[in-house]
C-alpha positions in Angstrom: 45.0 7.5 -59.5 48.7 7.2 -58.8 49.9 3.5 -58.2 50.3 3.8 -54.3 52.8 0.2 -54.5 54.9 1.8 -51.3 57.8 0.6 -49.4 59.3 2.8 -46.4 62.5 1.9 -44.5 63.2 3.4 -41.4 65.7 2.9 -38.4 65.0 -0.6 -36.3 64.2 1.9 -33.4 62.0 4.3 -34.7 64.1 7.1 -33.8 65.4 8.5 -37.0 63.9 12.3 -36.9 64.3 12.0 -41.0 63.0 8.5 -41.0 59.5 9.8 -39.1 59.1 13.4 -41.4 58.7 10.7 -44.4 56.6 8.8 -42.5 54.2 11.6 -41.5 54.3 12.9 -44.8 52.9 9.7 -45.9 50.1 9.1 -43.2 49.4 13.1 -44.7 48.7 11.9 -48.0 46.6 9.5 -47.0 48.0 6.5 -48.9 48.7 3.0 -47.7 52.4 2.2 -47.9 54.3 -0.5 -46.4 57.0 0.1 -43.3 60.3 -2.0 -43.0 62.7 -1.4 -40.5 66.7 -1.3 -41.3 69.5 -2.8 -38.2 71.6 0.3 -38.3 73.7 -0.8 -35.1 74.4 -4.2 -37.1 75.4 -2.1 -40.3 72.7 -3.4 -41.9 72.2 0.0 -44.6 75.6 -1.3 -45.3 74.4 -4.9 -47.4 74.3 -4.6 -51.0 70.0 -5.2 -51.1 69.8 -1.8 -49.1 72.9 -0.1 -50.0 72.8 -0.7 -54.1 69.5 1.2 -54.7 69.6 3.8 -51.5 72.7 5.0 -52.8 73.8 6.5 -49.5 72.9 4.4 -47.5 71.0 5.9 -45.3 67.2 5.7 -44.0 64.5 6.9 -44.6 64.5 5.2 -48.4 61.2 4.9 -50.4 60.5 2.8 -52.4 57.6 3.0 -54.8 57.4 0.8 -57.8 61.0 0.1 -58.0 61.8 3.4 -58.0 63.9 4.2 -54.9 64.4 7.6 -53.2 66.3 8.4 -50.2 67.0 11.6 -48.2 63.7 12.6 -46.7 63.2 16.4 -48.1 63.7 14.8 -52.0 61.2 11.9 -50.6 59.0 14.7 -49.2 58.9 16.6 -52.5 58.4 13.8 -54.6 55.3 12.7 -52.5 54.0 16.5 -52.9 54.6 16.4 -57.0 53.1 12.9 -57.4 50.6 12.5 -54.6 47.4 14.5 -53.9 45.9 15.1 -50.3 47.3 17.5 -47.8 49.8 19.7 -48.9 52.9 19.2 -47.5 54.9 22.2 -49.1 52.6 26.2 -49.6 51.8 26.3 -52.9 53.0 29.9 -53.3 57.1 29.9 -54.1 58.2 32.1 -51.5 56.6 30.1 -48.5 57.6 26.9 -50.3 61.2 27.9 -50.9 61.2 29.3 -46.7 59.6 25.6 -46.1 62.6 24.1 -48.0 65.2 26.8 -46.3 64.0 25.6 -43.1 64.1 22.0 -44.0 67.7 22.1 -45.0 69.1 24.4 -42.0 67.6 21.9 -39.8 69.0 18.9 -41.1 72.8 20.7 -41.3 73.0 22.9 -38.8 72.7 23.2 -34.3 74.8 19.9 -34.4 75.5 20.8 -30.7 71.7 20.0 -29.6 71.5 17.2 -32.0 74.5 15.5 -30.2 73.3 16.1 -26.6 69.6 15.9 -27.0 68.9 12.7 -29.1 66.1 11.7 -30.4 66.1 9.2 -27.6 65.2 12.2 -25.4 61.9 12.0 -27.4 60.9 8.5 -27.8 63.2 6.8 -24.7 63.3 9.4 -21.9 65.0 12.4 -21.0 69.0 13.2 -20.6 70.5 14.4 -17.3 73.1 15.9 -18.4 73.3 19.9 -18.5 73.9 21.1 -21.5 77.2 22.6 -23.0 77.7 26.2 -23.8 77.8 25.8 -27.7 74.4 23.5 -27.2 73.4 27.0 -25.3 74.6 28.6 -28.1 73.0 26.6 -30.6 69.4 26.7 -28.5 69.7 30.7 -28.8 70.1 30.5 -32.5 67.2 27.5 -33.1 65.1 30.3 -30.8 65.5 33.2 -32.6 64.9 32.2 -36.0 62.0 30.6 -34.3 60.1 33.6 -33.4 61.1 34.9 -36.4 59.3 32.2 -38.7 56.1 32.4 -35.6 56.5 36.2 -35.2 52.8 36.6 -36.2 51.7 34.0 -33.2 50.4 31.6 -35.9 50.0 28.2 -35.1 52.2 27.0 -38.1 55.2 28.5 -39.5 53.6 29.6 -43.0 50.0 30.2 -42.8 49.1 26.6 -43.3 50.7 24.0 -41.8 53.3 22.0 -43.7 56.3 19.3 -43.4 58.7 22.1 -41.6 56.6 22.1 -38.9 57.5 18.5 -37.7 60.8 19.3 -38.6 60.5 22.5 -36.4 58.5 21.3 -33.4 61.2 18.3 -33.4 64.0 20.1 -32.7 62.4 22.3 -30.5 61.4 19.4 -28.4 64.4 17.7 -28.4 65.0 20.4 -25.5 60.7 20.9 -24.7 60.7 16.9 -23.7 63.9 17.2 -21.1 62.9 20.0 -19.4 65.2 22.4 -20.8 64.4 25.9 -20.8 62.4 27.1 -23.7 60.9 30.3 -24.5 57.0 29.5 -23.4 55.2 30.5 -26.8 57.7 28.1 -28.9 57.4 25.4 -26.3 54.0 26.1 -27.0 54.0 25.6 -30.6 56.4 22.6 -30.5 53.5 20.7 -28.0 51.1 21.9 -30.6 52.4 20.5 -33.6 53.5 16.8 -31.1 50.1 16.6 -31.1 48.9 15.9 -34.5 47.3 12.6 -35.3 49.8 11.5 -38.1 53.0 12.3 -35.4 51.2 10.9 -33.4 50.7 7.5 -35.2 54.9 7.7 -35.1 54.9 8.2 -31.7 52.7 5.5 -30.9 54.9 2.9 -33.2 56.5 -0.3 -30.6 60.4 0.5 -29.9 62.8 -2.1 -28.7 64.7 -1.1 -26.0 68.0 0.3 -26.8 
């Protein structure tokens, strides 16, 4: 059995949409790990005890005998290789490399709805504000690749459910949880996927007010 000495640090607010993928992909796997919380409005990713081994500086970081990992995909991936338990990549190379695809567009691309519909929208309450015409934009693009990956009217982007998915149903609901308009069957899915037990353990974590 794989020594399961574990160490996540995520933002003091529990609002890091990279910071909870890592931690559902842990709660997935089943294995006990500890979770410390880094002061990003002090700069606190910035001191040498959690910039020297994060390298850049950044949350989530693992930790897991010494060895530390951050950028949530490679932490996600690692957990896969070393861990067993559920999955959190397909097993077949094509779904695993569209798994991976979708991972990195989401984390690099729509920057428009990641700017005007925080992850505060999620975890501290919806945003008034209208949205922009390149957030518009960006929501047409997020919805079309969308039904393109559901086309099939599965419940999970590749057969089985995997890590995407909460990287999927978090952008989605980024608009889903403020009342922005959303295509019914991906609002659908994005509520669907919300509503697993280890997103929901995130969910549930205490947040200090902003």
């Amino acid at each position: 059995m794989p020594s399961t000495n574990l160490r996540l640090y995520a933002d003091a607010q529990y609002a890091s949409p990279y910071a909870m993928s890592v931690f559902v992909a842990l709660q997935e796997k089943g294995v006990p790990f500890e979770l410390s919380t880094v002061d990003l409005g002090r700069n606190a990713n910035r001191a040498r005890e959690f910039a020297a081994p994060s390298l850049t500086q950044r949350v989530p970081m693992l930790v897991h005998d010494g060895f530390a990992l951050s950028e949530s995909s490679a932490i996600s991936e690692y957990l896969d290789e070393f861990f067993p338990g559920t999955r959190l990549y397909p097993a077949e190379p094509q779904r695993r490399a569209r798994a991976r695809q979708v991972q990195a567009w989401l984390r690099s691309d729509l920057m428009p709805i990641r700017q005007e519909r925080s992850t505060e929208v999620l975890f501290y309450g919806p945003c008034s504000k209208p949205l922009s015409e390149a957030a518009h934009a960006a929501a047409s693009k997020l919805f079309a690749a969308a039904e393109a990956l559901l086309e099939h009217g599965e419940a999970n982007l590749l057969g089985e459910w995997c890590i995407a998915d909460v990287d999927l149903a978090l952008m989605l609901n980024r608009l889903v949880l403020n009342g922005d308009e959303v295509p019914q069957r991906l609002a659908g899915y994005a509520r669907h996927q919300w509503q697993r037990p280890s997103v929901q353990r995130w969910i549930k974590l205490e947040r200090p007010p902003l």
